[in-house]
Legacy VTK file of the C-alpha trace (Angstrom):
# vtk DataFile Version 3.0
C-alpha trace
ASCII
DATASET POLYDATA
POINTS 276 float
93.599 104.132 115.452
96.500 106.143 113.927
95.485 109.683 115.553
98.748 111.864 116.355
98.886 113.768 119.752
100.293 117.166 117.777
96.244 117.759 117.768
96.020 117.754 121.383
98.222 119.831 124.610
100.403 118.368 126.547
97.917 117.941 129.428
95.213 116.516 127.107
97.623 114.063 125.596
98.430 112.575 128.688
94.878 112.184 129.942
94.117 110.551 127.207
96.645 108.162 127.404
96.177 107.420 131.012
92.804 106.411 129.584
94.010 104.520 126.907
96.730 102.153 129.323
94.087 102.302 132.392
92.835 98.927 133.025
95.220 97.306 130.020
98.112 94.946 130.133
100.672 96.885 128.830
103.781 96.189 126.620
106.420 98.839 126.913
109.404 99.240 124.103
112.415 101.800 125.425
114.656 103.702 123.295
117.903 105.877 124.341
115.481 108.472 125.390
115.099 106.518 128.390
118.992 106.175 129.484
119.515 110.224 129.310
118.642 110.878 132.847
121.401 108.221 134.225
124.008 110.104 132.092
124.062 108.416 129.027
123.947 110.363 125.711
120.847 109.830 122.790
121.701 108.921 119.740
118.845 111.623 118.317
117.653 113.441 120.534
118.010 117.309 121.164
121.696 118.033 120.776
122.592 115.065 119.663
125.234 115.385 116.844
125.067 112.948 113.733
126.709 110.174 113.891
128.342 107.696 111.560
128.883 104.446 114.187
131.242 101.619 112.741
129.136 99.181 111.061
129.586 95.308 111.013
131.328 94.897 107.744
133.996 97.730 108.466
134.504 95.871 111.874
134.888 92.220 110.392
136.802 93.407 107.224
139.479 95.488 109.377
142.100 94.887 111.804
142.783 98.734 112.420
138.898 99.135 112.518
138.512 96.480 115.238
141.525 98.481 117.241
139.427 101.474 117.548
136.252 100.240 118.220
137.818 97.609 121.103
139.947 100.857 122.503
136.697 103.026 122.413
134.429 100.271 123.570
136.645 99.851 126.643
135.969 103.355 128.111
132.654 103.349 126.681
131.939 99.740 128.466
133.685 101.494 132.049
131.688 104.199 131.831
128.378 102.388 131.273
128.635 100.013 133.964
129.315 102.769 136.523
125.919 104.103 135.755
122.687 103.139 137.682
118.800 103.199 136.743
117.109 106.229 136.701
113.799 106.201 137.751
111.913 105.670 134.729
114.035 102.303 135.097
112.865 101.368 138.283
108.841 102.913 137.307
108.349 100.155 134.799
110.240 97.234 137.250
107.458 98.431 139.426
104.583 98.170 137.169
105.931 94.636 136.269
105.781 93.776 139.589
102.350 95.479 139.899
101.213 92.966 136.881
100.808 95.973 134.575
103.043 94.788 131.922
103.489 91.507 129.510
107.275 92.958 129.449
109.619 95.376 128.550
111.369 95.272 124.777
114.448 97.780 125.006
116.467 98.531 122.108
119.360 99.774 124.777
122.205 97.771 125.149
123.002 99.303 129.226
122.095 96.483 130.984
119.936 99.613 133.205
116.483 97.932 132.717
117.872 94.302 134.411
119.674 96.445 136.784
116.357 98.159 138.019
114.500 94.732 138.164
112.721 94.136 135.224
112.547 90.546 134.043
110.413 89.993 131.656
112.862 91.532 129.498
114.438 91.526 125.855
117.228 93.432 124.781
116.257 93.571 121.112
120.183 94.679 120.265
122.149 92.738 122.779
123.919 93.947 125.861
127.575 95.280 126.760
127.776 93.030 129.682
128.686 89.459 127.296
131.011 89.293 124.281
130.433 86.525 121.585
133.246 84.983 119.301
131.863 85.538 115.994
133.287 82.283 114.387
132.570 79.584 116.880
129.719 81.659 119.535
131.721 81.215 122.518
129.843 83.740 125.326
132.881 85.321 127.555
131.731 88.184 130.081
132.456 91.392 129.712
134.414 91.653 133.030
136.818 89.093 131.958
137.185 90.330 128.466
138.015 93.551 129.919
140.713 92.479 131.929
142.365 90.644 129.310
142.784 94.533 127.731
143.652 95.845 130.198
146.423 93.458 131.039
147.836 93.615 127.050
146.949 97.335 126.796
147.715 99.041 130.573
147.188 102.370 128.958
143.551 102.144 128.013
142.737 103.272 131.717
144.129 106.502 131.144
141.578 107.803 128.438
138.096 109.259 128.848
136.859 110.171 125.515
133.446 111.731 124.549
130.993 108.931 125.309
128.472 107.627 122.701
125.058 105.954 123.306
126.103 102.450 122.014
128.930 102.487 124.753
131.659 103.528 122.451
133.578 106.478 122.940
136.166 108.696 121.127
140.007 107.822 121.050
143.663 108.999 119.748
146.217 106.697 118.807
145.360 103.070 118.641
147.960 101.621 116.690
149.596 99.950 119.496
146.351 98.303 120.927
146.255 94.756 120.975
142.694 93.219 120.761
141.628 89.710 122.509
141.090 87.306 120.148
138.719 83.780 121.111
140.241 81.175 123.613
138.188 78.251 122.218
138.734 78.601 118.229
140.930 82.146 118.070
137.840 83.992 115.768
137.283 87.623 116.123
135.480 88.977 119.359
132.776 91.421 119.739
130.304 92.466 122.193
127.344 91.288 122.084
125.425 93.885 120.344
123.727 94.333 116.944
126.053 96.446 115.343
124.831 98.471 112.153
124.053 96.406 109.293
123.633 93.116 111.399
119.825 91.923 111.586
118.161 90.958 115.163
118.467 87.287 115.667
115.418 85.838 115.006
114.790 83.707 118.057
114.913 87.358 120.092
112.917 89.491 117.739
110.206 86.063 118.337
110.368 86.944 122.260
109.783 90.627 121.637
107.260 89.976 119.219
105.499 87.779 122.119
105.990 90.275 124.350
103.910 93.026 122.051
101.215 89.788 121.041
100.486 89.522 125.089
99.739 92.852 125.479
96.556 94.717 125.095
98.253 98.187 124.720
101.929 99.536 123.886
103.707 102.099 125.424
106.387 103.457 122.997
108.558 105.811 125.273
112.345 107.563 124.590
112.823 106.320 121.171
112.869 108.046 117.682
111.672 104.328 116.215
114.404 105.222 113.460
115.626 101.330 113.639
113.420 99.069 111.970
113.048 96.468 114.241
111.119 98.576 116.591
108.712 99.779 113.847
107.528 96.302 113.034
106.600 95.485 116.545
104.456 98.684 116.494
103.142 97.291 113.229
102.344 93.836 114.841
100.385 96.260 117.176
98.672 97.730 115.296
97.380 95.068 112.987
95.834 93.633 116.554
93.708 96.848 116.914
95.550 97.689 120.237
95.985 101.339 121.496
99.739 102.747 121.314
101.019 105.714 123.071
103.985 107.214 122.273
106.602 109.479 124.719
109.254 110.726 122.583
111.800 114.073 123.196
111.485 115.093 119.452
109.662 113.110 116.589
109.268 109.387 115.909
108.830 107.361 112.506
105.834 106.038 114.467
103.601 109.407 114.942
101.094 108.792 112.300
100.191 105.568 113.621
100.073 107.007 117.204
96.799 106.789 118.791
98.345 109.586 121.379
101.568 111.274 121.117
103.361 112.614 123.842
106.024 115.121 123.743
108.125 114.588 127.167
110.671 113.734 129.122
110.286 109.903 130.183
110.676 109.754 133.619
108.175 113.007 134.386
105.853 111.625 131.715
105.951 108.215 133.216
104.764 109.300 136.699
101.814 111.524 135.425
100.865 108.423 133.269
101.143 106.129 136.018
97.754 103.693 135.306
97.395 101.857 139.099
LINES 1 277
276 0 1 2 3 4 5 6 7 8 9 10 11 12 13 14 15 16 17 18 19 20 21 22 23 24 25 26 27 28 29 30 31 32 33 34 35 36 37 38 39 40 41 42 43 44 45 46 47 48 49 50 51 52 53 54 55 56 57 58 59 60 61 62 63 64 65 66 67 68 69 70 71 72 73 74 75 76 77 78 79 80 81 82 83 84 85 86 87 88 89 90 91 92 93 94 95 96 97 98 99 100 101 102 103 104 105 106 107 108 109 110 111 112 113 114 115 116 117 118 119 120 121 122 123 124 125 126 127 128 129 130 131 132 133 134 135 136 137 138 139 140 141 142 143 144 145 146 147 148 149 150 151 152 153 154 155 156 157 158 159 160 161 162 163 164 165 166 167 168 169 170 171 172 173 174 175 176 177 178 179 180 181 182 183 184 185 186 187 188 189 190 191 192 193 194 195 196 197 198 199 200 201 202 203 204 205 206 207 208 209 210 211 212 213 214 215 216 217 218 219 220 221 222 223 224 225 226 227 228 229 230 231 232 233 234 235 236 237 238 239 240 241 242 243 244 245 246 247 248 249 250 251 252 253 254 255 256 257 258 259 260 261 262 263 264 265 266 267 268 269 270 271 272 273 274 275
């Protein structure tokens, strides 16, 4: 265990993957990586500009914070939901289907791996589509959130700012925006994501950690495993002894512990990988 793939070509590395996931049930964990092809941005890969992304606290502690991020979410949220799987998406809904996987863990908040078919499925950091009241934990969907903006704020159609992986996007003036507030208890709103500097709720890192504990190899593909959460499951892996592949544009926290490292695209890396 633990050999990197910067020892072998690109042609080696994926034979000896192939032989690695061959004959294995596999557990798969997604990053942004994954997304790019159906038009949404990474967070770190090639290009990608740094990034400062609202954390919790600023968003509970501020009523101008929580105008910008509801104003950008908005477009971001539009923007997401008009795209559509790509076929590394639809790929792993066929190998679930094929009984090659115990499940897919995706740290994406798109809603694109549900979309494609996948159902044994955790979003580790939520998903755009709900929005939770963070005083009472009232579930309202998205759709119906939305219109509620869009009925108190008719100008939010009108803007198309620089789209971000989380689903937020850049914005002007928000000083007139007037963000939804609960219907049940009146508590502030958010979608229901892990922002920065929230933890994973515990009962859903448990079903990812299942997912990973049924498997008898991980695939690690499209993520730079910067975000913790992801880099204990691949610990929990490794502790059982299991093989783990990674296929990552760029590098990954989790190279040393690689036993092959791919550098690739996911979808094209995907298909040459393909273990039926």
């Amino acid at each position: 265990m633990g050999r990197a793939t910067s020892l072998l070509d690109g042609a080696t590395a994926v034979d000896a993957a192939r032989g690695l996931l061959h004959g294995r049930r596999i557990a798969v964990i997604t990053g942004a990586g994954v997304s790019t092809d159906s038009g949404i941005p990474d967070y770190r890969g090639e290009g990608s500009e740094p990034r400062n992304p609202m954390t919790f606290q600023q968003f509970m502690a501020s009523a101008d914070a929580r105008r910008r991020y509801w104003a950008g979410s908005h477009q971001g949220w539009r923007r997401f939901r008009a795209a559509r799987p790509n076929p590394t998406h639809t790929l792993l809904a066929d190998w679930e289907r094929d009984g090659l996987l115990s499940g897919v863990v995706t740290q994406n908040v798109d809603g694109l791996h549900a979309a494609a078919g996948s159902s044994r499925l955790v979003e580790l950091h939520g998903t755009m589509s709900q929005v939770v009241c963070t005083a009472c934990g009232q579930m309202f969907a998205r759709e119906d959130i939305a219109g509620r903006l869009l009925q108190d704020n008719p100008w939010l159609p009108g803007g198309d700012g620089e789209l971000h992986p989380d689903g937020d996007a850049e914005v002007g003036d928000v000083s007139g925006m007037v963000v939804p507030s609960c219907t049940v208890c009146g508590g502030i709103l958010k979608p229901d994501v892990v922002f920065f500097g929230e933890y994973v709720p515990v009962d859903r890192f448990a079903l990812a950690s299942d997912i990973v504990h049924a498997a008898d190899a991980l695939l690690i593909v499209g993520s730079s495993l910067a975000v913790n959460s992801a880099v204990r499951l691949l610990d929990r892996a490794r502790r059982r002894r299991v093989p783990v592949v990674i296929v990552n544009r760029g590098a990954t926290k989790g190279d040393a512990k690689a036993d092959v490292r791919i550098e690739g695209g996911a979808a094209e890396t995907l298909a040459a990988l393909d273990p039926r």
